[in-house]
N, C-alpha and C positions, 0 to 999 in steps of 0.2 A: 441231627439237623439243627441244635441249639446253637451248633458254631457256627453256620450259614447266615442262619435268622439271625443272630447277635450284627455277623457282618453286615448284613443288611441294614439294620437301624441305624449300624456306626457309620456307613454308605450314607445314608440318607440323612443324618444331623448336617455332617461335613456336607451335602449339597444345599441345605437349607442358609449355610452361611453366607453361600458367594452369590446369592438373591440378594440384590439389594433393595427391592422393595418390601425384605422383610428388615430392614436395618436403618429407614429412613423413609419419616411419612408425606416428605417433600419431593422438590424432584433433585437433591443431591442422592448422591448412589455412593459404593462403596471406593472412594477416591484415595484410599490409603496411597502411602510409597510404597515402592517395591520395599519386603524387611530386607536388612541386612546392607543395604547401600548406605554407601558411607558419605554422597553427597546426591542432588537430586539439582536439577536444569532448572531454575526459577527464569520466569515468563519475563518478568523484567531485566532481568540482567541479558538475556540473550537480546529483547529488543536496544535496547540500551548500546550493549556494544556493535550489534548489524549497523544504528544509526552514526557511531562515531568511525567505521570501521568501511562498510559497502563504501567499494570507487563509485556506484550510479550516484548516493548522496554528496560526494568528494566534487562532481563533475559539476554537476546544479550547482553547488556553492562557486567554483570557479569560475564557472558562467554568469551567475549573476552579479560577484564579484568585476568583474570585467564588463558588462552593462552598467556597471555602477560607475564607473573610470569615465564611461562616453558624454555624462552630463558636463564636469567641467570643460571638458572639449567642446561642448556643443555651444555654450554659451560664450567662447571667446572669440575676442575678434580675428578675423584672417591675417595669417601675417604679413608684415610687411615688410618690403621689399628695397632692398641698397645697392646702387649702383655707383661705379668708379668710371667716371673716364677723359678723354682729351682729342683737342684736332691741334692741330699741327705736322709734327714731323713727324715718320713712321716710328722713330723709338718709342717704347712705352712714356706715357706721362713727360714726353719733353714738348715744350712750344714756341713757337719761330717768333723771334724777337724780332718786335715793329708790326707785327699784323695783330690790329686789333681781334680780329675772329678767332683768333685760337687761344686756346682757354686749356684749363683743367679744372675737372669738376667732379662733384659729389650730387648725391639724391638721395630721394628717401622717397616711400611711394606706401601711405595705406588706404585700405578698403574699407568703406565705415557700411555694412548694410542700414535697411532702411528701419528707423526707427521700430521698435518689437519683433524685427526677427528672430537675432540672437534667445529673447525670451524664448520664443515660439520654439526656435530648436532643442532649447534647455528643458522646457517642460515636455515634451518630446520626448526627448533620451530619457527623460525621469520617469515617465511613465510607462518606457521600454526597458528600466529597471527593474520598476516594481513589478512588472509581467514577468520578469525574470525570478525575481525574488520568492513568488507564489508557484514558481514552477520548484524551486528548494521544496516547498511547505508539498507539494503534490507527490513528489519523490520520495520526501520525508512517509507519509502517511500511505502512499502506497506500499513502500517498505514495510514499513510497520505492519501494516494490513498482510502483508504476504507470510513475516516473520511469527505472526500471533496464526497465520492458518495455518504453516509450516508447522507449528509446535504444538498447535491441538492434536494434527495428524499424528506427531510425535508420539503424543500423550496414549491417543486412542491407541495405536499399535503395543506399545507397554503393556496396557490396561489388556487387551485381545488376548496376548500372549499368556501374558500371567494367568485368563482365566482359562484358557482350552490349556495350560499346563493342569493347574486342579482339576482341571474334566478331565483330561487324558488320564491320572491318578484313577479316580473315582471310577470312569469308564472299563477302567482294566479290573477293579473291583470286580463291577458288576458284569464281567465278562468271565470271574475266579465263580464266582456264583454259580452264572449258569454252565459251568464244565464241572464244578462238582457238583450241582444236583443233575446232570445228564448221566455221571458215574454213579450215580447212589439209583438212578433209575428214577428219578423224581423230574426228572425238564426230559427235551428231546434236542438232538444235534442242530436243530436247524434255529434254536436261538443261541447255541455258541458260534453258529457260523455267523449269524446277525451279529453279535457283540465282535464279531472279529473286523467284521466289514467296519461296523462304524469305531472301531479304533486304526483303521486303516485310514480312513475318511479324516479323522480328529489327525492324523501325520501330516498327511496332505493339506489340511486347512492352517499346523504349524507350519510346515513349510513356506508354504502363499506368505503368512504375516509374516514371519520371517524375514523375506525376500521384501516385502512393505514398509516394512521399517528399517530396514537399511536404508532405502531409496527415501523415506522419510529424515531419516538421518544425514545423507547424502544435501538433500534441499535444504537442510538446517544450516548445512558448512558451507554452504556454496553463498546463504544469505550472510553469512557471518564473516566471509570471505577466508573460510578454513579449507583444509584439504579434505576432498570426497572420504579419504578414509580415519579422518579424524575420531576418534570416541568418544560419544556422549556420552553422559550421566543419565537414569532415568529421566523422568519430567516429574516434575511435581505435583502434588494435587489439583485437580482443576475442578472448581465447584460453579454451577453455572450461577451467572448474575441475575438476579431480578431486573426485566425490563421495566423502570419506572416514566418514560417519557411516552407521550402519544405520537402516533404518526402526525399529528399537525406540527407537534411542537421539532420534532425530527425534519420536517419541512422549512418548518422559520430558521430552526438553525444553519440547514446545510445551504439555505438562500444568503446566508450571511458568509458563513465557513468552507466552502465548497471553494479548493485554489483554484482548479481550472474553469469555474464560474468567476472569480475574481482575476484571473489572467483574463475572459472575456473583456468584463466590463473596463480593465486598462485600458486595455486594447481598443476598445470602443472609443472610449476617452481621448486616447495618444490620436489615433487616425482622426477625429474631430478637430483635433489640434492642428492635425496633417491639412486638412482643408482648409483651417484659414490660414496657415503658412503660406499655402499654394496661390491663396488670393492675394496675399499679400505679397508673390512673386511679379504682379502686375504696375510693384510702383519699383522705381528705378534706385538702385546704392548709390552711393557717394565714394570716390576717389580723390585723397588727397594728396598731393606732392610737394615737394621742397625742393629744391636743386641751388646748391651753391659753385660759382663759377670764377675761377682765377684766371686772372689775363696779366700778358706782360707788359708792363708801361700804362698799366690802364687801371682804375679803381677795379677792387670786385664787386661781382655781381650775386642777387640772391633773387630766386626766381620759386615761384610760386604756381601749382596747377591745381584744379576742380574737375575731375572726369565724372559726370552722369551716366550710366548705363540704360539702352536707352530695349524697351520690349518690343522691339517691330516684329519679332517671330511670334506674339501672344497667339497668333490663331494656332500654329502648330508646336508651343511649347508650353505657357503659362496656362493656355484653354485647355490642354487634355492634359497638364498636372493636376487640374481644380478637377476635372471629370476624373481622371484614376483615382485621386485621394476619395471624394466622394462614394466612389463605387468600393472602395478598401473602407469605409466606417461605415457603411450598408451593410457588404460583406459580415462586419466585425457583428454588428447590431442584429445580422439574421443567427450568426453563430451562437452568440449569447441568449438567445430564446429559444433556440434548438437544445443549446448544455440545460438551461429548467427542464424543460420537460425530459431530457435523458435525464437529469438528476434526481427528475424527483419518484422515473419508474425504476431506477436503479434501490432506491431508497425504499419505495414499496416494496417489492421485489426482495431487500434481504430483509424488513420486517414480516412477510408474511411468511418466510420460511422460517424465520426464530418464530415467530406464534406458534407453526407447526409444527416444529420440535420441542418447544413449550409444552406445547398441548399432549403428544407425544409420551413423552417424557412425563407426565401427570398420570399420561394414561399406562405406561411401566411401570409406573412407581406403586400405582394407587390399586389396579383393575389387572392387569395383562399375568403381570408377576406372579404377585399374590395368589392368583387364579390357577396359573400354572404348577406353583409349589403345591396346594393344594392339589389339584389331578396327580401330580407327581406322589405327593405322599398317600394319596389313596388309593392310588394304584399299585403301590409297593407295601400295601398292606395285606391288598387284594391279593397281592405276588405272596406272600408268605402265607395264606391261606389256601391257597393254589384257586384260586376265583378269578383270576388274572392270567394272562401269558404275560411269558418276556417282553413279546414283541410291544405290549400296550405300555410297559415301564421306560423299555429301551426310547419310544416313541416320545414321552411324558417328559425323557431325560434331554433329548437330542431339542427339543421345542425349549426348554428353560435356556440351556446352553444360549440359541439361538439370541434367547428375550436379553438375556444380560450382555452379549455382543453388542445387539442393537441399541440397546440403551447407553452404552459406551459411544457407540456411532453418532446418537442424535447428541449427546452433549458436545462434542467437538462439531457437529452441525451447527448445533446453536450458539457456541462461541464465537464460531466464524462467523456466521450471520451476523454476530454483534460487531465484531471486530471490521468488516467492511462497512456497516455503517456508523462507526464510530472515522474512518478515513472520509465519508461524506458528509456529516453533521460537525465534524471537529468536538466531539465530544468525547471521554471517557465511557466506555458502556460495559467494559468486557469485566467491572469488577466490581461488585456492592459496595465498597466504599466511595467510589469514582458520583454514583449518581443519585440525584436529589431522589429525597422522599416525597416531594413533591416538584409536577412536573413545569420547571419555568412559563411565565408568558410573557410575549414581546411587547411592547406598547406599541 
């Protein structure tokens, strides 16, 4: 029985190591690289090339790009218009010699609106730019935000595998155990069947990740604009970051940083602008003309026009331009107090989920684990004394398994939590160097 028992101890050291709340009195856990990889997926360089690389970022740029182009347009004046012509005789440009009326002439014909339009239009298009501009930065940081959830899930699958492959090792151990103390007449059949079940079980939960990481991998290429069967590298360590800001301060910022809060308030802006444009539709432009005229036997002439444009349709064109525009910067101004309050339970909402993965992950590291390894190893003391059955080690074993999955799960939770509201505060969150030790205040 000394070869049994020996295995058993050597069983149980090898389980004590992949606990990682016996390795770390924080809430990092065992975040090694896979050994033996000869390169590993860094978080930044995948976000990095998604940004330079994703068509949806390529588009936004183009777009705004091309709102950018409609300011000079908007601020120039109308072009103006040149005319050729003659009376006389039907040939083109010839005129009947002796009659003074027949001429050949030139024109020239522009549109001057009324004083501050052209402005009005300019700051307009410019602040249908910058709407544009802030939808790049909302593209950019949603990106980002999908590429950093993309790759924690990455990370977590890695991490899953690697540890139900050592439990699948260890399990098959403690499955060699109980078939030879059921042959020595020391256990009975019905915990080799149990050890067979749950290394059945540990196939099947390989497989699942398996199949999970691929599809994780899959979303990685698709952000990256690679092919679905492209090969990854591991991922890299991912140690979670200390939340140092409060939700007030997460507040002030993403009232500041928040594009599609700042697409609002353009928006808001530009349609303001839209309404006194529209009032200012109610005074008349100016048209100037030139016309120079050649006669035969007769001095030339140089003739001069002033065309006024004049508002007699104001009830049914200038009056419901000033009511639409009006109703479009309402519109804008109701949407812009509806994005605060969606921004700011979007905001709460991934803070309280990092808390509870925080908190979580505190309670793994410090309480749950710990706890567990001990029952684990007291039970397999118990087990080699015969004071125990299989069933309560096997049981002891299958719960730790469980605890260091999950604790892999909440740290990719609480990354992600960070990482979406690092796209709504415009902050850096996802990394302890990224955030102050003390938490900003706005004046």
């Amino acid at each position: 029985m000394s070869k049994w028992l020996s295995m058993i101890l050597a069983g149980q050291t090898c389980l004590f190591v992949l606990v990682p709340g016996l390795r770390a009195a924080g809430n990092s856990g065992p975040n090694q690289a896979i050994p033996g990889a000869a390169e590993v997926l860094e978080l930044d360089d995948v976000v990095s090339k998604a940004l330079a690389q994703n068509p949806a970022v390529q588009a936004a740029r183009y777009a705004a790009e091309a709102e950018r182009h409609k300011v000079p347009q908007a601020r120039t004046l109308p072009e103006p218009s040149v005319g050729i012509g003659w009376m006389g005789n039907i040939t083109p440009f010839t005129v009947q010699e002796g009659d003074p009326s027949s001429y050949r002439s030139i024109s020239a014909m522009q549109t001057l609106p009324y004083p501050g339009k052209l402005r009005l239009r300019g700051e307009i298009a410019t602040k249908e730019a910058d709407a544009a501009q802030t939808d790049v930065d909302a593209v950019r940081r949603h990106l980002a935000t999908e590429v950093k959830a993309a790759y924690y899930d990455y990370w977590f699958y890695d991490r899953a595998l690697e540890t139900a492959h050592k439990n699948k090792e260890l399990l098959s151990q403690l499955t060699q155990i109980a078939e030879a103390r059921y042959r020595v007449g020391k256990g009975i059949q019905q915990d080799v069947l149990k050890s067979q079940v749950e290394v059945s079980m540990l196939l099947q939960k390989l497989t699942v990740l398996e199949q999970q990481r691929a599809t994780a991998q899959a979303q990685l290429n698709a952000l990256l604009g690679n092919s679905p069967e492209t090969a990854l590298p591991p991922a890299a360590p991912v140690e979670p970051a200390a939340l140092t800001y409060t939700l007030d301060d997460l507040y002030r910022l993403a009232g500041r940083n928040d594009p599609e809060l700042q697409r609002m308030q353009r928006m808001t802006q530009r349609n303001q602008l839209a309404v006194e444009l529209a009032q200012m539709d109610y005074r008349p432009d100016l048209s100037v003309g030139y016309m120079y005229e050649q006669r035969p036997a007769m001095p030339d002439m140089h003739g001069f026009t002033f065309t006024v444009s004049l508002p007699v349709f104001y009830k049914s064109r200038q009056r419901e331009e000033v009511e639409q525009a009006t109703d479009e910067r309402i519109s804008a101004e109701r949407g812009r107090d509806a994005r605060h309050n969606q921004l700011y339970f979007e905001l709460k909402e991934q803070f309280l989920a990092a808390k509870a993965s925080d908190q979580l992950l505190k309670l793994f590291a410090q309480a749950v684990i710990p706890q567990s390894s001990l029952a684990l190893e007291s039970s397999m003391s118990e087990y080699q004394t015969g004071s125990a059955d299989f069933a309560t080690v096997l049981g002891n074993f299958t719960t730790i398994v469980n605890y260091e999955t999950d604790y892999y799960r909440e740290v990719a939770n609480y990354q992600t939590a960070l990482a979406r509201m690092e796209a709504l505060a415009g902050v850096e969150l996802t990394t302890e160097t990224a955030q102050p030790q003390v938490a900003p205040r706005t004046k």
